[in-house]
C-alpha positions in Angstrom: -7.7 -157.3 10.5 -8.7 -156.2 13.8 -11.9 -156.7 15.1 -13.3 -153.2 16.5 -14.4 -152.2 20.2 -17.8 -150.9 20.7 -17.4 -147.1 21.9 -19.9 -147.1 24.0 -18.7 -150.5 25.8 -15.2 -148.1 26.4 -17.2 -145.6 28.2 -18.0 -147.3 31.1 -15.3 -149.7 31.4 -12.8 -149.3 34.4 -9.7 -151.0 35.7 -10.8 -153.9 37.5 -8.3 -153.3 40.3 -8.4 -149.2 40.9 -11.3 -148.9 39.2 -9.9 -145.7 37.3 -9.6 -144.9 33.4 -8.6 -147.0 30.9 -7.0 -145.5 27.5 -7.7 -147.2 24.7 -4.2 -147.7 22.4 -5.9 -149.3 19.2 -2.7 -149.6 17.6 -1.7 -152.2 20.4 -5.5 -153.6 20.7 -5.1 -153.0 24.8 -6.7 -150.9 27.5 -4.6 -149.3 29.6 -4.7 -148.9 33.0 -1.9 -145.6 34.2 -3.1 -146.1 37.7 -2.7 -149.9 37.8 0.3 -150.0 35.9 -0.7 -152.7 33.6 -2.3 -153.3 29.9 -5.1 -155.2 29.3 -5.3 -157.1 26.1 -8.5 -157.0 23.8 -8.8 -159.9 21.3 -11.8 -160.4 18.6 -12.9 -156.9 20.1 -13.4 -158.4 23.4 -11.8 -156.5 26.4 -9.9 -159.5 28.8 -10.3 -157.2 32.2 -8.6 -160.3 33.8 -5.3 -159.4 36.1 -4.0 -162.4 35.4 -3.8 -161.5 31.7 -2.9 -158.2 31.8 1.0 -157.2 30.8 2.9 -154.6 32.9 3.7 -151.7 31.5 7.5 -151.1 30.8 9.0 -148.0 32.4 9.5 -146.3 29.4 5.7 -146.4 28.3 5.3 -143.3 30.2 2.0 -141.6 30.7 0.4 -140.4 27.3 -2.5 -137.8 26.8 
């Protein structure tokens, strides 16, 4: 079982590099960053907003509403 994110805590968070929107995919437990390009992992319902750690996205995860 996945731990949950606090909504609130996904209002106000930002890409650490363009600082725009993340998307929340709960299914993948990542925020996603369209501008950046890149996926952040959450683990234990903890956001990792580290570059380093982030996966890029794959060309075919194209831009979803």
């Amino acid at each position: 079982m996945t731990t949950p994110v606090d909504p609130k805590l996904l209002e106000i968070l930002v890409c650490p590099i363009t600082r725009g929107v993340l998307r929340y995919d709960s299914k993948a437990q990542e925020l996603i960053s369209e501008s950046a390009r890149l996926a952040y992992p959450i683990r234990d319902g903890i956001p990792i907003l580290l570059p380093d750690e982030a996966r890029p996205l794959d060309e075919d995860e194209k831009v979803k509403k």
